[in-house]
N, C-alpha and C positions, 0 to 999 in steps of 0.2 A: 504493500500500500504506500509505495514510494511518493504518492501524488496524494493524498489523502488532506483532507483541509483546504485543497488549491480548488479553486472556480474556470473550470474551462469553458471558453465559447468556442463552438467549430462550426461555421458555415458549410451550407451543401451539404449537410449531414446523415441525408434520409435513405441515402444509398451509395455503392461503390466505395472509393477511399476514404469519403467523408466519413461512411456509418463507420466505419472498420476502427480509423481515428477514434471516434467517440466512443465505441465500445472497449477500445483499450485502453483511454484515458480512464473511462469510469473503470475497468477492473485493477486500473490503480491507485485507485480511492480519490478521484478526480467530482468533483459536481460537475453536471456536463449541459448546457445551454444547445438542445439539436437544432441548429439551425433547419429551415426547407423553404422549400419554395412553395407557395401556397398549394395549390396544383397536388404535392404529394406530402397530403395531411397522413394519410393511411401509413406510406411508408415510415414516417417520421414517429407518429405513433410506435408502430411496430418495435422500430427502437427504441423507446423509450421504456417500453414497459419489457425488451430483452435484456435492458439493465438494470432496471426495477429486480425484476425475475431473480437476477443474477447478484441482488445484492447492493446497489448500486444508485448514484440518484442523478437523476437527469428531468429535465422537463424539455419540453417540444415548444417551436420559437417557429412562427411562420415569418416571411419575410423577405420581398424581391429585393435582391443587394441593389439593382440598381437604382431604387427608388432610393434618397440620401436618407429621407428621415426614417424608413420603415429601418434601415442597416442601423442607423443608430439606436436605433430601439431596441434592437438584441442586446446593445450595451446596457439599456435600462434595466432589462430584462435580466440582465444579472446581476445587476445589482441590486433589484425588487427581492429578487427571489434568496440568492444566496449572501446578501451585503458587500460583497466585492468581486474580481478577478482578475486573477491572475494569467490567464494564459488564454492567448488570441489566435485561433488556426483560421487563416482563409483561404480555403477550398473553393466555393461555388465559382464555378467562371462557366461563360457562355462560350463554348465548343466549335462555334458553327468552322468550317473549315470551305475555303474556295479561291480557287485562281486569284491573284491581286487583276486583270480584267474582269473579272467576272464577277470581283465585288461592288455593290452597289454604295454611294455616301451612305443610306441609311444604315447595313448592314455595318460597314464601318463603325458610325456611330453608337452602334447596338451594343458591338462588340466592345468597345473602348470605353462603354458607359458602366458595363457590366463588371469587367475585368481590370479596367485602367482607373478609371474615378472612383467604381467601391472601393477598389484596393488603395488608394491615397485617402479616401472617407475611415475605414477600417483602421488605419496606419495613425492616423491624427487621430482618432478616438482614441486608438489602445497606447499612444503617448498619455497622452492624458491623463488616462483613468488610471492606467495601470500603476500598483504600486513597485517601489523598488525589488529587484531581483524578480520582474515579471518575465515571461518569455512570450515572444510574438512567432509563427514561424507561416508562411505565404508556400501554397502547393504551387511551385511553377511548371513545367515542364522542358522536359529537354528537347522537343522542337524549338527550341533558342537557340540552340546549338547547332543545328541539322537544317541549315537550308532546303526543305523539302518541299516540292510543288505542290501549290495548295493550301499551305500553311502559313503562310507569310503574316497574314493582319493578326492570325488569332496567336501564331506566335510571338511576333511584336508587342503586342497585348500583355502576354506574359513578363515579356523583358522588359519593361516598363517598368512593372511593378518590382522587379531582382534588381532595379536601379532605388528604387524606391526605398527597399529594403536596405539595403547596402549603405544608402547615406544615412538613413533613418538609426541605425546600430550605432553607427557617429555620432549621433545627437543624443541618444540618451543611453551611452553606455557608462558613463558617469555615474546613473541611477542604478548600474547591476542587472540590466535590461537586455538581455537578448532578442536580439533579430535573426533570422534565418529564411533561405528558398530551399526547398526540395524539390530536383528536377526529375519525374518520373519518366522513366520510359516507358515502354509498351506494360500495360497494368490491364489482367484480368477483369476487368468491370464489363458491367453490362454493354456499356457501350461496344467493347471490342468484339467481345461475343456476337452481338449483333451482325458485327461485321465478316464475320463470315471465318470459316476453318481455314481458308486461302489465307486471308490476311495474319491470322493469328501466324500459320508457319512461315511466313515472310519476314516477321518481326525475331521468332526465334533464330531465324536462320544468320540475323544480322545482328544476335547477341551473344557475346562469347562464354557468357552461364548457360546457354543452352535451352533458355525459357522464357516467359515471359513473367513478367512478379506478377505475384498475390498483393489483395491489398494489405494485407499485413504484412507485406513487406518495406512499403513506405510508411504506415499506421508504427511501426518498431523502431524505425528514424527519426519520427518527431516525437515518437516516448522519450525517447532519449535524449531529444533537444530541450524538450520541455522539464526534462527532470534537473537534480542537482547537478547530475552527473556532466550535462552539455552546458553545464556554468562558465565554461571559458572558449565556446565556439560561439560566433557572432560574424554577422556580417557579411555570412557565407553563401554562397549559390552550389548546394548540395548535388552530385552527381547521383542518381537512383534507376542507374539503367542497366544493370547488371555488366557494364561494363559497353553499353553501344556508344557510348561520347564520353 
């Protein structure tokens, strides 16, 4: 119960890396704020009362991030419920993936509103709120890395926010405040699945572990950032790709 008395908020929590996150913060004695997006009450529930079940205490937090005041209301929202927090994971980003022709201004803007200004909204809250020796840690991906077709805005997107992080560690590491990126590679989620057994062995094929992660594989990376133990990692843009970048 390494985390036990700490107050976690995790966006995008109702399923894939997010749930996995929150399921392993709460089995380390974490309070857990599930973030979801309106849309998937059901799944969000579903977690909540898996860590209930399990021992554990969470409540369920609707809320489109890119809306500015509904995202900061999950900061209320922990602090209503449990009187502070410590520890800020943000997960939810919008996905959509397309040619830089082919993307529309609006899509653009969808994308950068969801990904790029929650995550500077998120970043300036959990400065603020958070007390000394907090930990902040931002799911990025390692499409930042990997020029790959297709991917450009919603990668950019992400690098954005690994810049963000990065100066942010700067400013309040004085306070014992950790910041961190986690860049996942190819990760088991629904989403991949979806896409098809073709793709999944594409992605193994061009990873030298031989597989693609679990999400408890990056869910065991930010345990660790989050705990005492990643006290003197900061500022970092974390590699989580079994070794493809």
């Amino acid at each position: 119960m390494a985390l036990e008395g700490k107050v976690a908020l995790v966006t995008g929590a109702s399923q894939g890396i997010g749930r996995t996150i929150a399921e392993r913060l709460a089995g380390d004695g974490a309070s857990v704020v599930v973030n979801y997006y309106p849309s998937s009450r059901q799944d969000a529930e579903d977690v909540v009362r898996g860590i209930r079940a399990a021992g554990g205490i969470a409540v369920a937090a609707p809320a489109d991030i890119a809306d500015a005041a509904q995202l900061r209301g999950l900061f209320d929202v922990a602090e209503e419920e449990f009187g502070h927090l410590d520890i800020v994971v943000l997960n939810a980003a919008n996905t959509t993936h397309g040619t830089i022709a082919d993307t529309s201004d609006e899509q653009f803007d969808a994308i950068f509103a969801t990904n790029v200004r929650s995550g500077f909204i998120a970043l300036r809250e959990a400065a603020i709120r958070l007390p000394d020796g907090g930990r902040i840690v931002a799911i990025s991906a390692g499409l930042t890395l990997m020029p790959r077709p297709g991917t450009g805005i919603y990668a950019a997107s992400k690098a954005a926010v690994d810049h963000l992080v990065r100066v942010l560690a700067n400013e309040v590491g004085a306070r014992g405040i950790t910041v961190n990126s986690v860049l996942p590679g190819a990760v088991l989620t629904p989403a991949l699945l979806n896409a098809g057994q073709a793709v999944i062995d594409a992605e193994v094929a061009k990873t030298p572990l031989g597989r693609v992660a679990q999400p408890e594989d990056i869910a065991d990376i930010v345990r660790f950032l989050v705990s005492e133990q990643g006290r003197w990692i900061t500022g970092q843009t974390i590699g989580a790709g079994g070794g493809m970048f």
